[in-house]
N, C-alpha and C positions, 0 to 999 in steps of 0.2 A: 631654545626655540624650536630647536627641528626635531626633539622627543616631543615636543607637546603640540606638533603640530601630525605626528607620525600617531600620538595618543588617540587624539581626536580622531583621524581616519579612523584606527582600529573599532574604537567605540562606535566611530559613523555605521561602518561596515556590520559591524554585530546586528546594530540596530536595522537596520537593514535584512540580514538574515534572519532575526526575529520575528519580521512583519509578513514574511514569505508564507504563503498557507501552503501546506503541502496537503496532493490530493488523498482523495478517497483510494484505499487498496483494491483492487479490482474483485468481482466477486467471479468464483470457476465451477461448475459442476463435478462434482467429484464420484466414482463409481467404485464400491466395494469389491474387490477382488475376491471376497469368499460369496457374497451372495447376490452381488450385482445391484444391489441398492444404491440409488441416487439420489445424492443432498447436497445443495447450496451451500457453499462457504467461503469465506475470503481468503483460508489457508487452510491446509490438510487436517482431514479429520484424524489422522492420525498412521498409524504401520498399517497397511494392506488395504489403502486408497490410493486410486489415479485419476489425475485430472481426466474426465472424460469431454467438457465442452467448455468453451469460456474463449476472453474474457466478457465476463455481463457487469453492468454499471447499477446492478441492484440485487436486493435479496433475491428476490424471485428468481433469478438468473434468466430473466426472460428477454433485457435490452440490452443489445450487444452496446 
């Protein structure tokens, strides 16, 4: 009785964690260290980028 009541939690609980939306990843302005170029992105463009402004709730990186 009290595996299959400990079952059920677990299950409850999953289903529960399932139904969770997780948000949108935040979008940062990102600035190239070799030529100073700036582009919108939700994660690094890659080696010899720095977050220059963020975080923005859009592509645009225009609303904070």
């Amino acid at each position: 009785m009290a595996v299959t009541k400990t079952l059920g939690f677990m299950l409850l609980a999953l289903l529960c964690l399932c139904q969770a939306q997780a948000g949108t990843a935040p979008w940062w302005r990102w600035e190239s260290q070799a030529d100073g170029r700036l582009v919108c992105a939700q994660w690094s463009p890659g080696q010899g980028w720095k977050k220059f402004a963020g975080p923005f709730s859009n592509g645009g990186c225009r609303e904070p």
